[in-house]
C-alpha positions as CSV (number, residue, x, y, z in Angstrom):
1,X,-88.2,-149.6,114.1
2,X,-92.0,-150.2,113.6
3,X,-95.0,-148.4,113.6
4,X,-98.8,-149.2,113.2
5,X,-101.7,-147.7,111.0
6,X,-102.8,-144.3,113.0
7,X,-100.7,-144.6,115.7
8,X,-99.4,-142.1,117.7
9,X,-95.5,-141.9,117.6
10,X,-93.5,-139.5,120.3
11,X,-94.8,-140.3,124.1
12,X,-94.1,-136.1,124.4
13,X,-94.5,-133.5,122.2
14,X,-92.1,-132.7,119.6
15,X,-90.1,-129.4,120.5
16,X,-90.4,-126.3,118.5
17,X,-89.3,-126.7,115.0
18,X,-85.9,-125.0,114.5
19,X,-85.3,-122.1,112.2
20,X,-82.6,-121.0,110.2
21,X,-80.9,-117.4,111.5
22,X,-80.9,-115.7,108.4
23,X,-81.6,-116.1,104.7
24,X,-79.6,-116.6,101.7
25,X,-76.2,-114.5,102.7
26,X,-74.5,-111.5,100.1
27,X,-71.5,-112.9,98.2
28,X,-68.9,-114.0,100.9
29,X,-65.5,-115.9,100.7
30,X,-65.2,-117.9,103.7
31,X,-60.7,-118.0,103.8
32,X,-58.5,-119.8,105.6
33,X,-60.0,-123.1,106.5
34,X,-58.5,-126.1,105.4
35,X,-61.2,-126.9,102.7
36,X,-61.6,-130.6,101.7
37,X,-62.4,-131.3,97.8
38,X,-62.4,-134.3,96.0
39,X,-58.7,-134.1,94.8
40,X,-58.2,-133.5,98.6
41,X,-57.2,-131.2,101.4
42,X,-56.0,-127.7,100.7
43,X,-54.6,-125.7,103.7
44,X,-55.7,-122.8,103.9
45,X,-58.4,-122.7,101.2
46,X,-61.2,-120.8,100.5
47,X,-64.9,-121.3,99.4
48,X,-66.9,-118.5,97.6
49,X,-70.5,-118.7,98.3
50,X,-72.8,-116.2,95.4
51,X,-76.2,-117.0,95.8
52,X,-77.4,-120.6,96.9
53,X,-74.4,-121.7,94.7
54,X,-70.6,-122.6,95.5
55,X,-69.1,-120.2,92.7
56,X,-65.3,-120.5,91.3
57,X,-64.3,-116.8,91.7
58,X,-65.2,-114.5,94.1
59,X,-67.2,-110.8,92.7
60,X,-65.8,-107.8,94.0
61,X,-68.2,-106.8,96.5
62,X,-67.9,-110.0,98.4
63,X,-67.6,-110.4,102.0
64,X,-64.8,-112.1,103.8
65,X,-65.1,-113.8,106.5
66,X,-61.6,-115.9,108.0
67,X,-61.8,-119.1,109.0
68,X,-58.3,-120.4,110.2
69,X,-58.3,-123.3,112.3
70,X,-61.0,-124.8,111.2
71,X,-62.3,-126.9,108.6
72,X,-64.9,-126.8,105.7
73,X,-66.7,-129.7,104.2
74,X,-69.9,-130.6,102.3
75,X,-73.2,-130.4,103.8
76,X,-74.0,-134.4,105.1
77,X,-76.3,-136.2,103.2
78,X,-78.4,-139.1,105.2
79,X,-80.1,-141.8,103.2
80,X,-81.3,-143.4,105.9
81,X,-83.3,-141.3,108.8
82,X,-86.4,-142.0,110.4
83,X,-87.0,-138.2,113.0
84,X,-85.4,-136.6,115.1
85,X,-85.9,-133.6,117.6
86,X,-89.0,-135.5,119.5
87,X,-90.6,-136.1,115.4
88,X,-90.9,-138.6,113.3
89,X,-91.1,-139.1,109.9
90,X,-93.0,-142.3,110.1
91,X,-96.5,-141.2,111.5
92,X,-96.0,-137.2,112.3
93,X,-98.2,-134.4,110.5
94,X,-95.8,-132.3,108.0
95,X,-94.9,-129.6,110.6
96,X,-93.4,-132.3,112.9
97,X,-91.6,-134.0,110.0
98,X,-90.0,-130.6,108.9
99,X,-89.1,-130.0,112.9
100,X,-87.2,-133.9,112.4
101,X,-85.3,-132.1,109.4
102,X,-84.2,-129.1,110.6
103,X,-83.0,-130.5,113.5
104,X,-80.7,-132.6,111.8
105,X,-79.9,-129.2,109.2
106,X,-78.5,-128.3,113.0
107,X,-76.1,-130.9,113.1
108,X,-75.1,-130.3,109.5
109,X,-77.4,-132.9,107.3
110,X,-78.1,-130.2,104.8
111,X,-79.5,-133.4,102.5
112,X,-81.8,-135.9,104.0
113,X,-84.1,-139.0,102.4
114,X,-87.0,-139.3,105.1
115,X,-87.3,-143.5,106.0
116,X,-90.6,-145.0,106.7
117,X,-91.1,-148.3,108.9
118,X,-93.6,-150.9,108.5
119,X,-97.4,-150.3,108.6
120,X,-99.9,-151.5,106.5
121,X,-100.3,-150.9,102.7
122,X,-102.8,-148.3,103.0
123,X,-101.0,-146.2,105.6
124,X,-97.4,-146.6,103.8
125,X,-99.2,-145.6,100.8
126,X,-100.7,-142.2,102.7
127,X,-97.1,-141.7,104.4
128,X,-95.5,-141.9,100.9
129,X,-97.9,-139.0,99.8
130,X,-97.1,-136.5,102.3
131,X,-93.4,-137.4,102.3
132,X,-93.7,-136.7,98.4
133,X,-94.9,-133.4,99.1
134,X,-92.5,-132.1,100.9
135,X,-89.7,-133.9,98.4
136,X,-91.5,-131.6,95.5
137,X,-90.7,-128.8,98.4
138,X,-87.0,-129.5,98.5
139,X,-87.6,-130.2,102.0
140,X,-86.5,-133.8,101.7
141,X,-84.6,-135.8,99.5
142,X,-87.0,-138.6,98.7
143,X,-88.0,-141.3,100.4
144,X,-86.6,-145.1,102.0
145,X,-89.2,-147.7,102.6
146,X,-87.6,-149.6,105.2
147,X,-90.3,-152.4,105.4
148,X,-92.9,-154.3,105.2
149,X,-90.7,-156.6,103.0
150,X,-88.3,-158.1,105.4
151,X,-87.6,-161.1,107.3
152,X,-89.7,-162.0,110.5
153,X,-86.2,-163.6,111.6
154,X,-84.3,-160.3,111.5
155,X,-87.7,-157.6,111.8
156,X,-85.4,-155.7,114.6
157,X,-87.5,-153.1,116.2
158,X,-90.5,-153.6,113.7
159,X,-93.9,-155.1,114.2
160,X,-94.3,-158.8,113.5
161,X,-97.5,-158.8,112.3
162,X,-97.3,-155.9,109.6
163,X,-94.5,-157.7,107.6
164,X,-95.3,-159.3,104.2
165,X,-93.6,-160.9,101.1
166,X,-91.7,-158.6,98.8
167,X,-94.5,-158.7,96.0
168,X,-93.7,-156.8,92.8
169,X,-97.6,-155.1,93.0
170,X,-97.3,-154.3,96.4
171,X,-93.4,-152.5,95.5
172,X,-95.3,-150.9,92.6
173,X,-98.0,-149.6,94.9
174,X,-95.7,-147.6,97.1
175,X,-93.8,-145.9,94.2
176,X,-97.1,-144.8,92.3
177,X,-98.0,-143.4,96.2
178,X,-94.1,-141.4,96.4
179,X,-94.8,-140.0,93.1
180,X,-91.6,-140.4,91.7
181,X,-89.6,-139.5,94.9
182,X,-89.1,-143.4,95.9
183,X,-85.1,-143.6,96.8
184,X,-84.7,-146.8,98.5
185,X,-86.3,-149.9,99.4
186,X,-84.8,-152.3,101.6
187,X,-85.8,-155.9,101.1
188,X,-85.5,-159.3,102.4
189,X,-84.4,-160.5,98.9
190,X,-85.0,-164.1,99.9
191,X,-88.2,-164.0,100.4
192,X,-91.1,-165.0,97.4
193,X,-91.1,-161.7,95.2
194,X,-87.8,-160.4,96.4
195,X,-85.8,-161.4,93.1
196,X,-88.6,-159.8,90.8
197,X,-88.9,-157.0,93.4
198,X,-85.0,-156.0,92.5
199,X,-85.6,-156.1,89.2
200,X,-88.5,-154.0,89.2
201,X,-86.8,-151.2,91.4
202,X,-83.8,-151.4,88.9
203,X,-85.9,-151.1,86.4
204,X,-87.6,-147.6,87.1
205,X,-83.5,-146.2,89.1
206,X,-84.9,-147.0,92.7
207,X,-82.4,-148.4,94.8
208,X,-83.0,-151.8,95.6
209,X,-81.7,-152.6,99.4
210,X,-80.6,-155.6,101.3
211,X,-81.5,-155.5,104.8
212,X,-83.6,-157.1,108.1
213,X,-82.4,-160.4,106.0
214,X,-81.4,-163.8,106.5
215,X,-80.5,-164.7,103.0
216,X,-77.8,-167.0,103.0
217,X,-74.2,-166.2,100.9
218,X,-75.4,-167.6,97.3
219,X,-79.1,-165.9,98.2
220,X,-77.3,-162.2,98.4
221,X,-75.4,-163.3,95.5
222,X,-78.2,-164.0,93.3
223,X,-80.0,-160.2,94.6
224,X,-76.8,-158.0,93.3
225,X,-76.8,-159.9,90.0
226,X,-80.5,-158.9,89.8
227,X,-79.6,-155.5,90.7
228,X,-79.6,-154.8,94.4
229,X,-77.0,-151.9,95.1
230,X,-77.4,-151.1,98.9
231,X,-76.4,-152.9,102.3
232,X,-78.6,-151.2,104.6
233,X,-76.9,-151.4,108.3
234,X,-74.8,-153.5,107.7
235,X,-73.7,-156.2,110.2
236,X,-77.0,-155.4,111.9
237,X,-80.3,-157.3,111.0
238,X,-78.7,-160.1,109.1
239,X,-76.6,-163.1,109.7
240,X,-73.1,-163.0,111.1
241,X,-70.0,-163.6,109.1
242,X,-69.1,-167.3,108.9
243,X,-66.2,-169.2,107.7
244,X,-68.6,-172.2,106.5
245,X,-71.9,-170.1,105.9
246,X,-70.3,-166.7,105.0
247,X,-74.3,-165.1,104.3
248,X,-75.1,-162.1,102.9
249,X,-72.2,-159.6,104.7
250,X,-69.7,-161.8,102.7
251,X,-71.2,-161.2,99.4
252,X,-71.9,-157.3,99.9
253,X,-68.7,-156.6,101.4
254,X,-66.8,-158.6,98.0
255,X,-68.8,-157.3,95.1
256,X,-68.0,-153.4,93.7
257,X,-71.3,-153.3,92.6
258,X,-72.6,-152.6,96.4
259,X,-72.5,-149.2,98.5
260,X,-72.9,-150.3,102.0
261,X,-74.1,-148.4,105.3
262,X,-72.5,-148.0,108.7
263,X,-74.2,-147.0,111.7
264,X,-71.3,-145.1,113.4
265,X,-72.6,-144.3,116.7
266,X,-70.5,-146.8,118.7
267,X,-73.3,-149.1,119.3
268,X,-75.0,-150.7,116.4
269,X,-70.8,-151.4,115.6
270,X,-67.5,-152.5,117.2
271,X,-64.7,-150.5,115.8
272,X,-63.2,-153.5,114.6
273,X,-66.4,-154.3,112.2
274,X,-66.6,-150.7,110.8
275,X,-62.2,-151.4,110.4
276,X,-63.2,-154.3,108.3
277,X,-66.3,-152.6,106.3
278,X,-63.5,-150.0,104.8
279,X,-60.6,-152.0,104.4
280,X,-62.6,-154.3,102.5
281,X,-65.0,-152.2,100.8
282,X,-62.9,-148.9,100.4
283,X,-64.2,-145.7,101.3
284,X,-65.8,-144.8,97.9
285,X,-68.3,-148.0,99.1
286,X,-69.1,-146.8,102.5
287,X,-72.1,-144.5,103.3
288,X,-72.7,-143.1,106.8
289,X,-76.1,-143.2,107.4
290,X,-77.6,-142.2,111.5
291,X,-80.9,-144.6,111.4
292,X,-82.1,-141.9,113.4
293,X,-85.5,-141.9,115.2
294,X,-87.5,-139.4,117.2
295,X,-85.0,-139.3,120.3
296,X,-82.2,-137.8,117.9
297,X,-81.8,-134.6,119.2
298,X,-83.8,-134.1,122.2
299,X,-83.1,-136.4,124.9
300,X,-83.6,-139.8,126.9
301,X,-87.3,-141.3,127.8
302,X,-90.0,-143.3,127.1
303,X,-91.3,-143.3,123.2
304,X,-93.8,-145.0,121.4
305,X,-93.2,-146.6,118.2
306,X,-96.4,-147.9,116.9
307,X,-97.7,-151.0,119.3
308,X,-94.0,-151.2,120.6
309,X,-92.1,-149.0,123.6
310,X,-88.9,-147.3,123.2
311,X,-86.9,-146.6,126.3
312,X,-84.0,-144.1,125.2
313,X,-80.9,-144.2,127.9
314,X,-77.6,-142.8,127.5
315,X,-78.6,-142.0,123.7
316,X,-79.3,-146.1,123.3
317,X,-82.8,-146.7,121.8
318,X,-83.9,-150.6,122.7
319,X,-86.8,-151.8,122.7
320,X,-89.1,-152.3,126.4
321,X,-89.8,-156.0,125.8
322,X,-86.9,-157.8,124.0
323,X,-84.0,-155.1,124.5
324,X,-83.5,-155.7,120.6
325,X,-81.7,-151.4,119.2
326,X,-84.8,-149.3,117.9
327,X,-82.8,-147.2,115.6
328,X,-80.1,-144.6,117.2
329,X,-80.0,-141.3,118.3
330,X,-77.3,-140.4,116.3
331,X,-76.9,-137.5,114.1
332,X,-73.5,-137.4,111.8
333,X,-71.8,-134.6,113.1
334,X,-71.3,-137.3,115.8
335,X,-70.9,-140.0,113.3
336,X,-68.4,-137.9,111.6
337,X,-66.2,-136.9,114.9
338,X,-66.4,-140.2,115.9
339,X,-64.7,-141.7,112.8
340,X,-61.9,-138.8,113.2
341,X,-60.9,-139.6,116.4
342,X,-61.9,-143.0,117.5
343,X,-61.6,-144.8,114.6
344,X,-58.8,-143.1,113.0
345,X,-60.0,-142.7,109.8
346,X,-59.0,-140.1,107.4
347,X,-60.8,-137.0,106.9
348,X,-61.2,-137.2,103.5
349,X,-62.5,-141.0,103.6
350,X,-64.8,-139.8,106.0
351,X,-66.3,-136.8,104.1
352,X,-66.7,-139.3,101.2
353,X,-68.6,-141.7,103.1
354,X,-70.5,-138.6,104.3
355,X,-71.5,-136.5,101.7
356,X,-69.9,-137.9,98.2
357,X,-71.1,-141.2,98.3
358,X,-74.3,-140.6,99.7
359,X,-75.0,-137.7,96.9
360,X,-73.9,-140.8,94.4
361,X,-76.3,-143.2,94.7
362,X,-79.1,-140.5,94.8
363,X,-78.0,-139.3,91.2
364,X,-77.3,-135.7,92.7
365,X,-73.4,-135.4,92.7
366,X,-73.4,-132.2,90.4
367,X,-75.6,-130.5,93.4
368,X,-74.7,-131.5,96.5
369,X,-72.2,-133.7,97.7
370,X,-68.8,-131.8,97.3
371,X,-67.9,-128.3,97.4
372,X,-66.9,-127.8,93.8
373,X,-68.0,-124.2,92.0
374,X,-71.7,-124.9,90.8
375,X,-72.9,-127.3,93.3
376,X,-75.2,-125.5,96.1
377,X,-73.9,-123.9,98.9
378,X,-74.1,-127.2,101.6
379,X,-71.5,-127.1,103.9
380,X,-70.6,-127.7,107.5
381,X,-67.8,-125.4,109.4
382,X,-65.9,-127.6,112.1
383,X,-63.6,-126.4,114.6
384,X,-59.9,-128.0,114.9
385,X,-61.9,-130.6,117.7
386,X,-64.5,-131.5,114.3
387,X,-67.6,-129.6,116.4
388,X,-70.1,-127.7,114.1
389,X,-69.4,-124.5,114.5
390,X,-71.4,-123.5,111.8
391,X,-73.8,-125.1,108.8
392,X,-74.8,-123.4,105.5
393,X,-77.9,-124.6,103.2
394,X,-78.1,-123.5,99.7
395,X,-76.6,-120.3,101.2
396,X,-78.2,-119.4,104.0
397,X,-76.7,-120.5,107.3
398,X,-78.5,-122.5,109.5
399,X,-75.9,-122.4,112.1
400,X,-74.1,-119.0,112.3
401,X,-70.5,-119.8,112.4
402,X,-68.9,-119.7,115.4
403,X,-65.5,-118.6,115.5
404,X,-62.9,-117.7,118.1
């Protein structure tokens, strides 16, 4: 996606920001569900919720509440989202940012990292400040730079003219501007400055990113030795696989050292690719991620995205002039229903690329990420067709469950 210095975002005004139905419930025990843990499934399970915390026994005065038939996993956790619900976090004011959040809390992302796109210095630098903020609220989980250090060959849906070299001072720039709350950057690690950008985000435990690339096999080698960790979209915005120039999918896919992400809305993909990505990778190296923009959650038309026009039909977002995929309108309750029962995949590898590894790579597995007694409260009721049918955030529910 791309954006401009100023510019205004949505071509219509966000809707009203979401809010959850209750706070912070009395002890409960939510029995019956077949609960999925990292060790596995367990039919017929229970989770005890005291507090904003997942606790290991249940106190006497807690509430039961039966859940048979359906299941319970981990809250989502989305490293890579630009809006949603008519917002976005790229140019909105904070109120429309926390309406993009809580509309994906709807869907059951109960952790999210807010992505920018590319702008100029100075306005990635003011973007990075009020994203920080709400990161020091616990609104958000940090913050993805996606651009201005990528490839003009592979810039996608961002603008031309805003892109730039990977220089280290520039990097540095926009991690003194998140105040600590810099995630991810994705780079274009060929370019002059990528190499000694990689280092400099290992360096200070920011994720260094490959992505809108077209670094060639032996290029995206020399990147993960240097300490790049993170395929962003993989397949998309880079070079295809080929049997005499392999490029970067080759190396990411091969090399344990790299987590990569899957856009699983049944676009950016084939099912065969996203077959290959996890038989090749495993599941404890794949991370769901939506790529979401403003459209997520609200509905087909015309948006603005910076200097460029989105037309959004049939949940598609391309751009007007070129056709090239803006981002997605996916959310990962869809992501996650569409791995079940398209792709096949097991429920277990899927809440792993959904939640687990995802809570990984931010450093917060002993919070979120897994339903285990002590980590908060984050997690998503499905029903036996894996709709939400309820969604529960640091132990208040978001979405009341629905049962029956």
């Amino acid at each position: 996606m791309a954006t401009a210095p100023g510019a205004q975002e949505a071509a219509r005004p966000a809707a009203p920001a979401p809010q959850p139905t209750s706070g912070v419930t009395a002890p409960l025990v939510l029995s019956g569900a077949r609960v999925v843990l990292p060790t596995g499934t367990v039919p017929g399970g229970q989770v005890v919720v005291d507090g904003t915390r997942i606790a290991a026994s249940a106190p006497e005065n807690a509430r039961v509440i039966d859940v048979s038939g359906h299941w319970l996993v981990p809250g989502f956790v989305d490293i890579h989202n630009h809006g949603g619900g008519g917002a976005s976090f790229t140019s909105g004011t904070v109120e429309e940012v926390l309406t993009g959040i809580r509309t994906h809390r709807l869907h059951g992302t109960t952790t999210l990292v807010a992505s920018t796109v590319t702008g100029d210095m100075d306005f990635l630098a003011q973007r990075a400040g009020l994203l920080s903020e709400l990161a020091e609220q616990g609104d958000i989980a940090g913050i993805h730079f996606e651009g201005p250090f990528i490839s003009p060959c592979r810039k996608g849906a961002h603008a031309e003219e805003l892109l730039r070299d990977p220089d280290p001072a520039d990097v540095r720039k926009l991690m003194d501007a998140a105040r600590g709350h810099a995630r991810m950057f994705t780079l274009a690690t060929e370019l002059p400055g990528g190499i000694d950008s990689v280092r400099l985000l290992a360096e200070h435990g920011v994720i260094a990113a490959v992505g809108h690339t077209d670094a060639t096999y032996e290029q995206t080698v020399e990147a993960i030795d240097a300490g790049a960790t993170v395929a962003t979209h993989l397949f998309n915005a880079m070079p295809t696989l080929g049997h005499r120039a392999p490029g970067p999918i080759a190396a990411l896919l091969e090399d344990e050292r790299v987590t990569v992400e899957l856009i699983n809305d049944g676009t950016h993909l084939h099912p065969a690719a996203l077959e290959l990505a996890f038989r090749h990778a495993g599941a404890d190296r794949v991370v769901f991620i939506t790529d979401a923009m403003d459209a997520a959650g609200f509905g087909d038309g015309r948006y603005m995205l910076g200097p460029l026009e989105v037309e959004v039909a049939d949940g598609v977002a391309r751009l007007v002039e070129g056709g090239a995929i803006a981002g997605s309108t996916l959310t990962l309750d869809r992501a996650f229903k569409r791995a079940v029962t398209v792709d096949r995949l097991p429920v277990e590898d899927v809440v792993t690329a959904l939640s687990a590894n995802p809570a990984r790579l931010l450093g917060q597995s002993d919070s979120v990420g897994s339903l285990e007694p002590g980590r908060y409260a984050d997690l998503v009721l499905l029903d036996a067709s894996f709709d939400v049918a309820g969604v529960m955030r640091r132990g208040a529910w978001v979405v009341e469950p629905r049962l029956g």
